[in-house]
LODO-518550 format. One record per residue: x, y, z of N, C-alpha, C, CB in turn; residue in one letter. Coordinates in steps of 0.001 Angstrom, whole numbers, plus 500000, padded with zeros to 6 digits. Glycine has a CB too. Layout:
N
XYZXYZXYZXYZA...
***
This chain:
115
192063850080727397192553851435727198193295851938728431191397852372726860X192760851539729964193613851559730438194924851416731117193341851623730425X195115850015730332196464849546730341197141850171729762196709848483729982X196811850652728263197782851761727696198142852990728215197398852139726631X197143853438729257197531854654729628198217854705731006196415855481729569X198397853264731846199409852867732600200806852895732057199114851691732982X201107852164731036201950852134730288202900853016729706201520851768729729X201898853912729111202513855445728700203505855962729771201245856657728589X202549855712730786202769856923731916204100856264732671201209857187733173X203894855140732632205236854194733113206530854393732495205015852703732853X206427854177731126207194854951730467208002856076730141206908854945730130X207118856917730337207693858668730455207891858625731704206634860092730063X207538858188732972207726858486734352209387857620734574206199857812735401X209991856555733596211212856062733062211936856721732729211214855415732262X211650857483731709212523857646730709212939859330731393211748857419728953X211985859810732477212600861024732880213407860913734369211435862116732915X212999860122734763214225859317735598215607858997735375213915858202735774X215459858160734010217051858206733071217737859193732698217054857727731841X216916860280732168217595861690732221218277862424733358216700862523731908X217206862559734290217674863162735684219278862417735839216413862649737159X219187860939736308220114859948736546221359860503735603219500858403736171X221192860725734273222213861017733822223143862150733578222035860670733180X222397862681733488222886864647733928223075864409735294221434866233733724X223134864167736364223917864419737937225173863742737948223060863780739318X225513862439738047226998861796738066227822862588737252227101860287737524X228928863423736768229971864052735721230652864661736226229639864803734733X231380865251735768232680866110736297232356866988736410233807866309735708X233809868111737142232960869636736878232616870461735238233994870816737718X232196871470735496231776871637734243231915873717734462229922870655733936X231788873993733461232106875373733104230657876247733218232796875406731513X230950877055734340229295878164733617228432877950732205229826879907733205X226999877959732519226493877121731396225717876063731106227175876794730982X226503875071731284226490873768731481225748872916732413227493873566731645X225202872002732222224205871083733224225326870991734779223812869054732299X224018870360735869224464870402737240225132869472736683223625870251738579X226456869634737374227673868161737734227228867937739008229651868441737791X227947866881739324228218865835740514229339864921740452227095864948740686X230386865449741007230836865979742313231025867420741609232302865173743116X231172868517742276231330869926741685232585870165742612229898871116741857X233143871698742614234197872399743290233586873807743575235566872452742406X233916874193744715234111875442745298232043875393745569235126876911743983X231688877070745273230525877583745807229677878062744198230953878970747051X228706877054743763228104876858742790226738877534742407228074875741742836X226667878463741748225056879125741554224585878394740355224940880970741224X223310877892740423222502877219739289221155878366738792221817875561739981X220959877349738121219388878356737339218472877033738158219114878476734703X217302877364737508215792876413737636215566875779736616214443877130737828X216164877302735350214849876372733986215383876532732967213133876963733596X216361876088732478216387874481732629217711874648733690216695873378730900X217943873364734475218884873615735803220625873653735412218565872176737003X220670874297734832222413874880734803223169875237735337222806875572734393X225072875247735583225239876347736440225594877411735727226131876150737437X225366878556736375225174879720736055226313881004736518223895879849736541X227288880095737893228301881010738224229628880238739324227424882340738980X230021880211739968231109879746740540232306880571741270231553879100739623X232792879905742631233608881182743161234248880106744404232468882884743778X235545880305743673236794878436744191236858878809745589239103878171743389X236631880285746063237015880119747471236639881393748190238552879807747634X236296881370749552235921882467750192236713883508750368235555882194751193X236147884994750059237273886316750484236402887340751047238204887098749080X235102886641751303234093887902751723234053889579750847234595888236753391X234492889018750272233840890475748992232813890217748523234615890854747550X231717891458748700230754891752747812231033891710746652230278892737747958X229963890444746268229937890025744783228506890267744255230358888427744578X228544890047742459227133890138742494226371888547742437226714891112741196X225353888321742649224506886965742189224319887089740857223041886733742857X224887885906740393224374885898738890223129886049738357224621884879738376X222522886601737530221437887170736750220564885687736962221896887764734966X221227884553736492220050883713736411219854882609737735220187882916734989X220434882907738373220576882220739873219207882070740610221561883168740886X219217880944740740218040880622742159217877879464743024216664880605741734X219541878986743123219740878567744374221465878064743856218426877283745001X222364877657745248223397877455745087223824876393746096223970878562745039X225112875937745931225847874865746569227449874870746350225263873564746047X227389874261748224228899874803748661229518873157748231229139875465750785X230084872996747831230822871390747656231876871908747845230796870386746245X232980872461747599234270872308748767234650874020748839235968871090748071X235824873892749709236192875062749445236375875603750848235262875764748547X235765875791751892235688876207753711234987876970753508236880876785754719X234047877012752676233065878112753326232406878127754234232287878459752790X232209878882754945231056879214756002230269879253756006230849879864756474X229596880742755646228649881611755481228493882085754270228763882501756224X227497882002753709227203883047751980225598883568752651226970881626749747X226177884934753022224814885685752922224701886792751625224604886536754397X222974886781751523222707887054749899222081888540750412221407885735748830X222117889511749655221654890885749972220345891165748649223210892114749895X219895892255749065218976892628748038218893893707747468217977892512748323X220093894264747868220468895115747525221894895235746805220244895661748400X222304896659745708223561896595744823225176896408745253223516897808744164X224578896365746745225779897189747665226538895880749020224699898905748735X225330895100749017225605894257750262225201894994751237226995893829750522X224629896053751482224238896699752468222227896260752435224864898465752189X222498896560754256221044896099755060220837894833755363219818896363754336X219827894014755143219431892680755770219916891833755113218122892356755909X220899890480755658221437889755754650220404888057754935223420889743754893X219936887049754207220095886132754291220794884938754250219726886218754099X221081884183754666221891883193754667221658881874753329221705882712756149X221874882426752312221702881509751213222356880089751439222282882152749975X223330879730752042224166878241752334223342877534752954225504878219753224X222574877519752614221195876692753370220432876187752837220344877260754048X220970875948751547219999874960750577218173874896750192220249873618751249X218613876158749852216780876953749900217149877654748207216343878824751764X215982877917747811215931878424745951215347879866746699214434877277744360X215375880737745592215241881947745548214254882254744085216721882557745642X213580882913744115213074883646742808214017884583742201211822884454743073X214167884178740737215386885136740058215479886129739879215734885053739115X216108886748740202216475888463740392216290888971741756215478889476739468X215676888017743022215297888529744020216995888839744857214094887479744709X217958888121745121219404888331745657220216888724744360220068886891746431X220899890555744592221041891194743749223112890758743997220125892831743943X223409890507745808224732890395745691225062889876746717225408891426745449X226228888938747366226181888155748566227968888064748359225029886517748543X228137887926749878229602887831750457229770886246750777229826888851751958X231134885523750351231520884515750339232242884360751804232211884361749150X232348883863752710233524883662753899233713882503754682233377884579754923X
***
């Protein structure tokens, strides 16, 4: 019995490997849509299930908002710098530095400047 339950587990611990594996390699892809690899510009994803969720080809430092379902992002091209995330409607007060490859709880960064 417990070979079968090696087995199982070998199995599903496979077959979700193959998934992962296959959703990352693709092109870019449109808000929505599963993570690509290679992507363009400055990329907001979700968690659950991992989508992206927003996109922005290039830095102008305007207060923008974070997308609703965002909780973490990635710079793949573009010159960005800096993306600090606010918690507030305005970009005003304490900013963090989201380009740093850290997740967020959703809804916690309400709006962040690109530069």
């Amino acid at each position: 019995m417990r070979k079968s339950a090696n087995r199982i587990a070998a199995g599903l611990a496979a077959a979700l490997i193959t998934t992962l594996t296959a959703t990352l390699p693709a092109s870019p892809a449109a808000a929505g849509e599963p993570v690509q690899s290679p992507d363009k510009g400055l990329v907001f994803y979700s968690s659950d299930p991992t989508e992206v969720v927003g996109r922005q080809a290039a830095p102008d430092d305007v207060c923008r908002q974070v997308p609703a379902d965002a909780t973490w992002l990635l710079v793949w091209s573009g010159g960005f710098r800096t993306v600090p995330g606010y918690r507030t409607p305005d970009c005003s007060g304490q900013a963090s530095e989201l380009n740093n490859f850290h997740s967020w709880p959703k809804g916690y960064y309400l709006t962040y400047k690109a530069s």
